[in-house]
Each structure stands twice: as C-alpha cells, then as structure tokens.
N, CA, C and O atoms as CSV, one atom per row, in Angstrom:
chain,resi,resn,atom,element,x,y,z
A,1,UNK,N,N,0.906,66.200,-28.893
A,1,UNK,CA,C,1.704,67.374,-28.582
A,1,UNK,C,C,1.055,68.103,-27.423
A,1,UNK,O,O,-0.088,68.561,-27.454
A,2,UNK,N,N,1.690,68.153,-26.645
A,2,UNK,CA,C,1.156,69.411,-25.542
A,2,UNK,C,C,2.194,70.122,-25.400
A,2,UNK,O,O,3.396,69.958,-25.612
A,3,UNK,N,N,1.300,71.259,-24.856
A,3,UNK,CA,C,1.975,72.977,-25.009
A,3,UNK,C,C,1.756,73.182,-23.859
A,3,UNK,O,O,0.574,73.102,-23.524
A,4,UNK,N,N,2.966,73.584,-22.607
A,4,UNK,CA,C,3.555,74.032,-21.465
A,4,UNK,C,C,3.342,75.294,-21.181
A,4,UNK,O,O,3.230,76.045,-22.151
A,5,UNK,N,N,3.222,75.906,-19.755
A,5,UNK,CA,C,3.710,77.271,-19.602
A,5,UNK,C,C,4.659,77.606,-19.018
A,5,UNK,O,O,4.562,77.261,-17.840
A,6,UNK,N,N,5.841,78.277,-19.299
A,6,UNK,CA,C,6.706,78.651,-17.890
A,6,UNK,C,C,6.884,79.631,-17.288
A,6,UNK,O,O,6.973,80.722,-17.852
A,7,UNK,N,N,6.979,79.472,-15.970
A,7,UNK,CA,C,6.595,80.797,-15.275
A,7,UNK,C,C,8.083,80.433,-14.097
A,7,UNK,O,O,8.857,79.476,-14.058
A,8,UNK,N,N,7.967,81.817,-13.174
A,8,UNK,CA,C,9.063,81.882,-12.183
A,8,UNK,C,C,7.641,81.605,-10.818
A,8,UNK,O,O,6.441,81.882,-10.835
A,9,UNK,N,N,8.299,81.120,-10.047
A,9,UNK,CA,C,8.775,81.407,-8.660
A,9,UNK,C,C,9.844,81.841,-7.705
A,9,UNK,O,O,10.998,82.086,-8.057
A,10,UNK,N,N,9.465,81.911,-6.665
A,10,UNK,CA,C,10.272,82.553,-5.791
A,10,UNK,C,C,9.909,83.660,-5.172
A,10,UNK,O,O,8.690,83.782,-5.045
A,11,UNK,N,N,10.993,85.059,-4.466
A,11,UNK,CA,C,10.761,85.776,-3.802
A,11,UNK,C,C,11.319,86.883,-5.010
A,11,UNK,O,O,11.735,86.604,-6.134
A,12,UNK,N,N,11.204,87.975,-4.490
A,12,UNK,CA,C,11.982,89.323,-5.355
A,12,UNK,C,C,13.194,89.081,-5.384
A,12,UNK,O,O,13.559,88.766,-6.517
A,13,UNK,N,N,14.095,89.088,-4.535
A,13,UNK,CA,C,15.837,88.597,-4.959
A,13,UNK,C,C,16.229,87.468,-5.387
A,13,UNK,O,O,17.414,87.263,-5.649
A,14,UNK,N,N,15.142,86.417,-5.546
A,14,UNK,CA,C,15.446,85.382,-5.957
A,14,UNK,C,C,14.370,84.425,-6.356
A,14,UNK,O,O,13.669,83.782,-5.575
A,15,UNK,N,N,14.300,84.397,-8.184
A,15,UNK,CA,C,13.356,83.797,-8.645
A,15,UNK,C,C,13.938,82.591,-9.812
A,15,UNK,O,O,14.964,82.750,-10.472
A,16,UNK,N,N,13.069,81.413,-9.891
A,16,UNK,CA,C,13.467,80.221,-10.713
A,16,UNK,C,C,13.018,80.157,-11.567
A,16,UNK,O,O,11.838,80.052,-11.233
A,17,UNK,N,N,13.054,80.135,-12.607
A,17,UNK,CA,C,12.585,79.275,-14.007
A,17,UNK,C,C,12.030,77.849,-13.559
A,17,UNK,O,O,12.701,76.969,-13.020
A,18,UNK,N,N,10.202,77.767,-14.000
A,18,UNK,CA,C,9.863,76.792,-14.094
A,18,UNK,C,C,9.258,76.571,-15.271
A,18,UNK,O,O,8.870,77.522,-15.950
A,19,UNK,N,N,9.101,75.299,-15.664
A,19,UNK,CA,C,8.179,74.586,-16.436
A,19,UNK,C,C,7.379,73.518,-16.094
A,19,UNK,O,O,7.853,72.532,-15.528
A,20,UNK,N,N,6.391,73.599,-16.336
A,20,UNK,CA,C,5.062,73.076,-15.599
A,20,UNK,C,C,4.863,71.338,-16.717
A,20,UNK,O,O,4.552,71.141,-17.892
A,21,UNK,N,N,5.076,70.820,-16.063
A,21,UNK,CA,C,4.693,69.296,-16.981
A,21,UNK,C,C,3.515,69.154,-16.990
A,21,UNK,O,O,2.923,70.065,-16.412
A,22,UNK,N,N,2.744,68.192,-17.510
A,22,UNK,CA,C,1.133,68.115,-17.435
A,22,UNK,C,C,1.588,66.326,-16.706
A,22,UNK,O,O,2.510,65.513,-16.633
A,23,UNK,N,N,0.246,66.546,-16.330
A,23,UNK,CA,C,-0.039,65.269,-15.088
A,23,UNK,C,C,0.251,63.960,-15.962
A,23,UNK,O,O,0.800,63.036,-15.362
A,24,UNK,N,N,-0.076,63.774,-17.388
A,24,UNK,CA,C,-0.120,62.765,-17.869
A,24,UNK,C,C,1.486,62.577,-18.617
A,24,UNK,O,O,2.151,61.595,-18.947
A,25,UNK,N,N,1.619,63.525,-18.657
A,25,UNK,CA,C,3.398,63.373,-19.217
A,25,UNK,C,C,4.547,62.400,-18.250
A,25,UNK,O,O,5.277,61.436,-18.481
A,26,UNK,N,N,4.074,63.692,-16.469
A,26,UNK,CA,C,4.868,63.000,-15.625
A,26,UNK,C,C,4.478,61.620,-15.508
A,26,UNK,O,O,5.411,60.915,-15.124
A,27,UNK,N,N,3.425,61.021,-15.711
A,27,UNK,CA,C,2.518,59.754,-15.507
A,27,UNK,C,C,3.420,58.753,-16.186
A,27,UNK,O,O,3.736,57.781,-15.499
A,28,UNK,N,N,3.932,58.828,-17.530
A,28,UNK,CA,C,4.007,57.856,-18.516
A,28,UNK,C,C,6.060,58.175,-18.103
A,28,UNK,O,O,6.900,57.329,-18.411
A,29,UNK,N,N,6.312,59.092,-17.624
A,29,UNK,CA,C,8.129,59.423,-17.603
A,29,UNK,C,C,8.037,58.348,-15.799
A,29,UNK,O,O,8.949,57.646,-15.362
A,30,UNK,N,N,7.077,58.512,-15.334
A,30,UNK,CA,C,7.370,58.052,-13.507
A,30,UNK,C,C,7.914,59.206,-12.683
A,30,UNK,O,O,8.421,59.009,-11.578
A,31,UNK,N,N,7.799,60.479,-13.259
A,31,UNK,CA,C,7.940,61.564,-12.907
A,31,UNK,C,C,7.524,62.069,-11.046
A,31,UNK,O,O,6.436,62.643,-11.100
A,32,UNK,N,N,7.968,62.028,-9.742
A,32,UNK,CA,C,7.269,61.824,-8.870
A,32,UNK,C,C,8.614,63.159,-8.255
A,32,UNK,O,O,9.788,63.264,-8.609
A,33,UNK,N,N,7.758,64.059,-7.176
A,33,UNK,CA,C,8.144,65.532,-6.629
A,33,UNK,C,C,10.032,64.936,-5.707
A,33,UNK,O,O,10.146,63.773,-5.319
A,34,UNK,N,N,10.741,65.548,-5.607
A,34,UNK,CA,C,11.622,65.213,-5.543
A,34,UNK,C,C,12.877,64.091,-5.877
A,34,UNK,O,O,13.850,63.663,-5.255
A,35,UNK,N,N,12.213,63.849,-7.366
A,35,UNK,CA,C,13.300,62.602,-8.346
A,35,UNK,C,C,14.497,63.904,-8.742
A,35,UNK,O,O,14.607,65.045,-8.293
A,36,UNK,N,N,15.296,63.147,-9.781
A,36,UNK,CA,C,16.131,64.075,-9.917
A,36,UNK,C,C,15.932,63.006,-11.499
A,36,UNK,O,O,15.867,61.798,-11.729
A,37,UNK,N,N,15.882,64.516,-12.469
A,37,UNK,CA,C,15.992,63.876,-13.992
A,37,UNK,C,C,17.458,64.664,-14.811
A,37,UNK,O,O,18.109,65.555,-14.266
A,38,UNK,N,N,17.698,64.220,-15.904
A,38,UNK,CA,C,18.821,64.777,-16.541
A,38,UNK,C,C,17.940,65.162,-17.381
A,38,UNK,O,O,16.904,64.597,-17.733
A,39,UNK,N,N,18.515,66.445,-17.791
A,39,UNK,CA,C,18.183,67.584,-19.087
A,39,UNK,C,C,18.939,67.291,-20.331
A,39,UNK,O,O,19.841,66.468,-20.484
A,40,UNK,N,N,18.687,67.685,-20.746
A,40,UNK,CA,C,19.294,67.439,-22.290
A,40,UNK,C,C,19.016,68.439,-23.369
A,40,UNK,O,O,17.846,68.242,-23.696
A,41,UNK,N,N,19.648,69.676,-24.273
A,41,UNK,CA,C,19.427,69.988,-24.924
A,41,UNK,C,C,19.886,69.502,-26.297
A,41,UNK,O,O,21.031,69.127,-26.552
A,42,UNK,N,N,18.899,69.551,-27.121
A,42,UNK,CA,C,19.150,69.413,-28.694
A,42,UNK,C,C,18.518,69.779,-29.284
A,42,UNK,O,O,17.352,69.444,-29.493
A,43,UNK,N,N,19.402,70.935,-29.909
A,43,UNK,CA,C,18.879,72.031,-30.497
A,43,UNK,C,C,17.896,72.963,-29.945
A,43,UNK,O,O,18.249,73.896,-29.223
A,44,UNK,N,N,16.500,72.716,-30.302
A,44,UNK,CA,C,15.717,73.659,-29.488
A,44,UNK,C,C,14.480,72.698,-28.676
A,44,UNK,O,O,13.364,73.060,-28.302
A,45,UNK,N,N,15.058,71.520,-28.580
A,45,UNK,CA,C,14.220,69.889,-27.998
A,45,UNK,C,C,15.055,70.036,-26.630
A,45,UNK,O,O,16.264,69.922,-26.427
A,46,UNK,N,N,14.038,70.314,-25.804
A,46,UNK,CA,C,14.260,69.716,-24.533
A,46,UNK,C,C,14.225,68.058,-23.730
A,46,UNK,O,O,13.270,67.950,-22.961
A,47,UNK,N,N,14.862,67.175,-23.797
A,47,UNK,CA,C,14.767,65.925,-23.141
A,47,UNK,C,C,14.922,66.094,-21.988
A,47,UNK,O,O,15.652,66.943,-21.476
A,48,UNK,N,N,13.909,64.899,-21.166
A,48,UNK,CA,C,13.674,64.816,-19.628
A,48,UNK,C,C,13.663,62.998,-19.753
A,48,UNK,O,O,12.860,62.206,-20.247
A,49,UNK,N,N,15.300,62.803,-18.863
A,49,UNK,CA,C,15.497,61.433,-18.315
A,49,UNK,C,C,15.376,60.823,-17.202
A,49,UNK,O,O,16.435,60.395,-16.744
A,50,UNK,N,N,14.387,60.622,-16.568
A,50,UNK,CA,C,14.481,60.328,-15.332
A,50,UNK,C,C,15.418,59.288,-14.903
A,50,UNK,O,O,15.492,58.253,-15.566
A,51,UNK,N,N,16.460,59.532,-13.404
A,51,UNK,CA,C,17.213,58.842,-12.588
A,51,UNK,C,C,16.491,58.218,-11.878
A,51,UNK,O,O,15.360,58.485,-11.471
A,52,UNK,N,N,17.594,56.749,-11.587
A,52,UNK,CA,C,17.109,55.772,-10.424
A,52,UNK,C,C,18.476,55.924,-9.780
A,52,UNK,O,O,19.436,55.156,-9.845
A,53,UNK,N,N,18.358,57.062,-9.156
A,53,UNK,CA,C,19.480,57.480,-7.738
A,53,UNK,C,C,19.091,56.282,-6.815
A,53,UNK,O,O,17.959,55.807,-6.917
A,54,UNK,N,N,20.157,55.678,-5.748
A,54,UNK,CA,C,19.960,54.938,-4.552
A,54,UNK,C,C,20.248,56.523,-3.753
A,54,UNK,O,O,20.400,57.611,-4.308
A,55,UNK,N,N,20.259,56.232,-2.394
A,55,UNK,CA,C,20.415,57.563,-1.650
A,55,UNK,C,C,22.067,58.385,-1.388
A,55,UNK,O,O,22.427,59.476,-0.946
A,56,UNK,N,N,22.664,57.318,-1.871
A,56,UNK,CA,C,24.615,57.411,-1.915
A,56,UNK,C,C,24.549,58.550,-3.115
A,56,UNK,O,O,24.913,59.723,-3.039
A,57,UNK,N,N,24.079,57.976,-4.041
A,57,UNK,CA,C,24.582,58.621,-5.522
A,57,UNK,C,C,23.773,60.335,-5.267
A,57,UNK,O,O,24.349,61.419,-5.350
A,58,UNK,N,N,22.333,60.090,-4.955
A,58,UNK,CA,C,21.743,61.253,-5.008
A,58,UNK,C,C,21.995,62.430,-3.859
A,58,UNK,O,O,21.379,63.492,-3.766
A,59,UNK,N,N,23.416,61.791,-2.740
A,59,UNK,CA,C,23.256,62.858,-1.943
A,59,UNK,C,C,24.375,63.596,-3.035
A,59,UNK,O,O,24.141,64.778,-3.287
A,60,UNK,N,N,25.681,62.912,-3.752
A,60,UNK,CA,C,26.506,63.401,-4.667
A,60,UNK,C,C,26.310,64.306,-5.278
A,60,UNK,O,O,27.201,65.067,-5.654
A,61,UNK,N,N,25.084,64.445,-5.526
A,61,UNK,CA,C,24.873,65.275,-6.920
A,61,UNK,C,C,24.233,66.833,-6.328
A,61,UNK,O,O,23.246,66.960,-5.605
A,62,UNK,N,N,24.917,67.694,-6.750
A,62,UNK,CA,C,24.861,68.946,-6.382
A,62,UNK,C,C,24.185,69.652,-8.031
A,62,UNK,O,O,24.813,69.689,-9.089
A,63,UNK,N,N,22.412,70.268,-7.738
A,63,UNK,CA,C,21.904,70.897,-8.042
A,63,UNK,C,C,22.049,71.971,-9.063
A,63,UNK,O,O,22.399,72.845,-8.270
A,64,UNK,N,N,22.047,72.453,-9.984
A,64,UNK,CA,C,22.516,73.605,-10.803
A,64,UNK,C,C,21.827,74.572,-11.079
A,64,UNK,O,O,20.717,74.450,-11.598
A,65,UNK,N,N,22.269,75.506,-10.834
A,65,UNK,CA,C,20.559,76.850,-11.286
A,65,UNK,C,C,21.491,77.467,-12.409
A,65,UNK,O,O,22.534,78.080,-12.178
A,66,UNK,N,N,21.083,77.272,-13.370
A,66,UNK,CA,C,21.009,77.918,-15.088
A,66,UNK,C,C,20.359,79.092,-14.878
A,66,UNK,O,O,19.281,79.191,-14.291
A,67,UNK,N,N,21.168,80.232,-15.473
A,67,UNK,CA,C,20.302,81.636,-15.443
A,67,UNK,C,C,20.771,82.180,-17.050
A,67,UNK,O,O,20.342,83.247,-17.490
C-alpha cells in the first residue's frame, strides 16, 4: 500500500488538482510524462489504465479538467 499526496499547481486564477504517483508505481504501470491514461472511478478506488495512443488517436482526444 502506498499513501499519496495531492496538492495543486498552477497560478492564482488557475490551479489543478494533482496527485503525485511514487516512482515505483509509475515503474510497474509504464507510466512515462506525457502518456495519456484512463481514470476510472469505483466507488472510492481510483484506477489508472495506461493508453497505447499511435499519434492519430492521441491528437483526438481532447483533455478534461474535473473541478
């Protein structure tokens, strides 16, 4: 089990919800800085799926900011 922190970034008019993965999590998911993963809620379980976008599919996909 590991235990996360989440914190914001950003500027004053505009800040994000993050959650911080640990190095060995992203390690074992293939987790790498600009992938694109699907979320998943259930119940109060967060799932993280990582995509194998080619560059067609991933220009498609338009971003979502959850507030």
């Amino acid at each position: 089990m590991k235990i996360v922190r989440i914190g914001r970034v950003g500027s004053a008019n505009h800040q994000t919800l993050m959650i911080y993965i640990p190095k060995a999590i992203k390690e074992v998911l293939g987790l790498r800085k600009g992938m694109y993963v699907k979320l998943t809620a259930e119940g109060k379980r967060l799932l993280i799926e990582p995509l194998e976008l080619d560059e067609t599919e991933a220009s498609s996909i338009k971003p979502v900011d959850i507030k």
